[in-house]
C-alpha positions in Angstrom: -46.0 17.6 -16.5 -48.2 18.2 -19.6 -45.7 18.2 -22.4 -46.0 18.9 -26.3 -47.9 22.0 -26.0 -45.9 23.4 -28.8 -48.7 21.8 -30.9 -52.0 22.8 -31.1 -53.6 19.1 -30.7 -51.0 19.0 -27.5 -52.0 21.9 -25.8 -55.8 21.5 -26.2 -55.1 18.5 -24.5 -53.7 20.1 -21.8 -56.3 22.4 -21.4 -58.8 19.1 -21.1 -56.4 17.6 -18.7 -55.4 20.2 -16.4 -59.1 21.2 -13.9 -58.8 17.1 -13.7 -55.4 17.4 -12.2 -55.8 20.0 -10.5 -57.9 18.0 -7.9 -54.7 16.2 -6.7 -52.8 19.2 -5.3 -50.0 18.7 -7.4 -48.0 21.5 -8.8 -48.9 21.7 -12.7 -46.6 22.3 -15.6 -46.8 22.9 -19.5 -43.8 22.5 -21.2 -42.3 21.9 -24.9 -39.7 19.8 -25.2 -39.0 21.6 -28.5 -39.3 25.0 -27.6 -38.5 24.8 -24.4 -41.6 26.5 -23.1 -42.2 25.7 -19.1 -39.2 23.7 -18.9 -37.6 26.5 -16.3 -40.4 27.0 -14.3 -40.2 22.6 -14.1 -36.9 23.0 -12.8 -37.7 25.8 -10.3 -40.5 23.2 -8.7 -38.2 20.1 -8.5 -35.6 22.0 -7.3 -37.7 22.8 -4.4 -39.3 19.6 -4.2 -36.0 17.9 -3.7 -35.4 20.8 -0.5 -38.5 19.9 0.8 -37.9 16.1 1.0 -34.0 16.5 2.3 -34.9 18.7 5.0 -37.6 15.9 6.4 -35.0 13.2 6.6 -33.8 12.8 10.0 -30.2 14.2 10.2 -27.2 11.7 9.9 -24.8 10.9 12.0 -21.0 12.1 10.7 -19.4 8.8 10.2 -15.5 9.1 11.8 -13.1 8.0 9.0 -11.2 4.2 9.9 -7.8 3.7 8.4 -6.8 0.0 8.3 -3.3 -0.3 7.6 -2.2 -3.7 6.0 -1.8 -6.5 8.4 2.2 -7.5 8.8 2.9 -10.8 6.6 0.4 -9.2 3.9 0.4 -11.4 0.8 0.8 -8.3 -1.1 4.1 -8.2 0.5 7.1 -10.2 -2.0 8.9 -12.3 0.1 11.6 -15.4 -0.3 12.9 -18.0 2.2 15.5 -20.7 1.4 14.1 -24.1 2.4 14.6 -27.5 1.5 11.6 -29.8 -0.7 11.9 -33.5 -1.5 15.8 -33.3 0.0 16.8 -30.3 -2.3 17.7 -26.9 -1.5 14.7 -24.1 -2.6 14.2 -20.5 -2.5 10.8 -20.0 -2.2 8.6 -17.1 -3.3 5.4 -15.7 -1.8 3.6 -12.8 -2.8 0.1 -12.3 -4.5 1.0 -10.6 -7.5 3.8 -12.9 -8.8 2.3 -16.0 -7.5 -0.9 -14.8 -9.8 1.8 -14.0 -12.5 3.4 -17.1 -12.9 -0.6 -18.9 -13.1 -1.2 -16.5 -16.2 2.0 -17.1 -17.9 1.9 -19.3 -20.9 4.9 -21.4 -20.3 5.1 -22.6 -24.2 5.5 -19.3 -25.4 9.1 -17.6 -25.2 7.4 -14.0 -25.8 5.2 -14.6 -22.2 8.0 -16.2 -20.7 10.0 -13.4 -21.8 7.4 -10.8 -20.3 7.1 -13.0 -17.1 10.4 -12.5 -16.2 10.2 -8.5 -16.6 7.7 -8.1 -14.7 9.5 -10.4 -11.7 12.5 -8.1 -12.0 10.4 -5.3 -12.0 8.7 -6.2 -8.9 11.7 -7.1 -6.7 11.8 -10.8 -7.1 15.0 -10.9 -8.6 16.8 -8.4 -6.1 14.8 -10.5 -3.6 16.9 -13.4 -4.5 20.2 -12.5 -4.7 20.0 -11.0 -1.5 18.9 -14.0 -0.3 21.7 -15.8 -2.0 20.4 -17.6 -4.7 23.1 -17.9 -7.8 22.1 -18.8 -11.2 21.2 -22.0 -11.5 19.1 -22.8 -8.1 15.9 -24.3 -7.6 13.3 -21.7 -7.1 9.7 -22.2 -6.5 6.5 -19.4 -6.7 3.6 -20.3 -4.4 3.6 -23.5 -2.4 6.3 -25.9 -2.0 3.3 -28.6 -3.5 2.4 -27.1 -6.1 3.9 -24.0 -6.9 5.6 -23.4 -10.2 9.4 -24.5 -10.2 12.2 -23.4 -12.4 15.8 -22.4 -12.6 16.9 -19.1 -11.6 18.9 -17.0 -14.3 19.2 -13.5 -13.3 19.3 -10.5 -15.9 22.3 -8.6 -16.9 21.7 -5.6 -15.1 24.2 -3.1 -13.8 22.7 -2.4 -10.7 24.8 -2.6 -7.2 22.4 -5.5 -6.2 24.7 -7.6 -8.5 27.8 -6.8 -6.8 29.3 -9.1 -4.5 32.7 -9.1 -2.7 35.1 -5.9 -2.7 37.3 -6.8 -6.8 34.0 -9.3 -7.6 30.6 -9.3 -10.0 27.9 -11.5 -10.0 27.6 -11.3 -13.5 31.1 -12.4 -14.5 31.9 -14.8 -11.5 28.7 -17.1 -12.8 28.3 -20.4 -11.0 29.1 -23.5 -12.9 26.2 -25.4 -10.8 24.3 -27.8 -13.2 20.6 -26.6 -13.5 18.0 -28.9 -13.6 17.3 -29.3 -16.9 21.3 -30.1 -17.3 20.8 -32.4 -14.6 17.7 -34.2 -16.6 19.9 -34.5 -19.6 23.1 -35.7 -18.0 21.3 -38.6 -16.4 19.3 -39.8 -19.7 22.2 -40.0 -21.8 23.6 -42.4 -19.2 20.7 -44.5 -18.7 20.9 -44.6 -22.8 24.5 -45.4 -22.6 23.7 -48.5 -20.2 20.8 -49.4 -22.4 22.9 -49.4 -25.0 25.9 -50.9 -24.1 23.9 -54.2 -22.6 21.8 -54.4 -25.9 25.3 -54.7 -27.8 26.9 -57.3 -25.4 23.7 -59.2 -25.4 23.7 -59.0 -29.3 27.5 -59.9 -29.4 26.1 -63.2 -27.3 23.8 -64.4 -29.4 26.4 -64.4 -32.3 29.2 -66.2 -30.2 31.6 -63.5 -30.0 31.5 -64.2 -26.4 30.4 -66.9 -24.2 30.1 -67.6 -20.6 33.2 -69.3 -18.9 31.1 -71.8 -17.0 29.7 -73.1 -20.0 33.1 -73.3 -22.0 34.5 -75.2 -18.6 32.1 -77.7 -18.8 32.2 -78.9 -23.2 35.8 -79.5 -22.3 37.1 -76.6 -24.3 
């Protein structure tokens, strides 16, 4: 392809060029860019260049199309068990998409905790859960019972018919008054402070004789 002949020095040039070429057998074309001299009689040649060079290829085998459906137990399938861990009693959820959710959540932000639990809803998990028996307030884990991500189930306010319960009854008003964990954490802290407490102010009340021990009293006499 001799291009540029749209100027005189470029078409001189391929004048020069072209007995040189010739030599090679290979189809020859001028062409402008610019002016757009040659460029069909270009196309005209590659197209049959390209008809040439399919038509040697050995012919191809029709490949038979192979539909693979999803194994059963697929960990794109949500699913959730109630178990036991470290004595407890767990629901357990396995499923690829929230257990990669809950690994992408920022825990310290409301907003993505927020957004977590939409998209669990969304998925199933929730509806999952219920139906499974969990109540607000029980131990669930995403992932692996060692290291899966642990927290308190609190279902949404929805209106849906998963919620109802009993004939006359509604999940969302008949709430269960189980502690959570957290609630759990908190009640038994404020009595190991009370205990700490209480033996710093008898031990205190000691030292300033408020109080002494009877064996000691028995033997001064008094």
């Amino acid at each position: 392809v001799l291009n540029k002949v749209d100027v005189p020095d470029g078409r001189d040039l391929a004048e020069i060029t072209r007995p040189e070429l010739e030599e090679f057998g290979w189809p020859i074309h001028e062409v402008s860019a610019v002016t757009h001299e040659g460029l069909k009689e270009l196309s005209f040649t590659l197209a049959r260049l390209v008809l040439e060079h399919r038509a040697s290829l050995p012919e191809r085998e029709a490949v038979r199309p192979v539909i693979r459906p999803k194994a059963v137990g697929s960990r794109d399938e949500i699913t959730v068990r109630q178990t036991r861990k470290d004595g407890e009693e767990v629901f357990q959820v396995r499923g690829q998409k929230p257990e990669r959710w809950v690994l992408q959540t920022d825990f310290t932000n409301d907003e993505a905790i927020g957004y977590l639990a939409d998209r669990l809803a969304a998925a199933g998990v929730e509806d999952a859960l219920i139906k499974a028996g969990a109540v607000a307030g029980d131990t669930v884990v995403i992932g692996d019972l060692d290291g899966g991500i642990v927290f308190d189930f609190e279902p949404t306010l929805t209106t849906g018919p998963e919620l109802l319960g009993q004939r006359g009854t509604d999940l969302r008003l008949d709430q269960s008054s189980r502690p959570t964990r957290k609630e759990k954490r908190e009640v038994y802290h404020q009595v190991m402070d009370a205990k700490a407490a209480a033996r710093e102010e008898l031990w205190t009340e000691r030292r300033q004789g408020v109080w002494t021990d009877p064996d000691d009293a028995s033997r001064s006499g008094k």
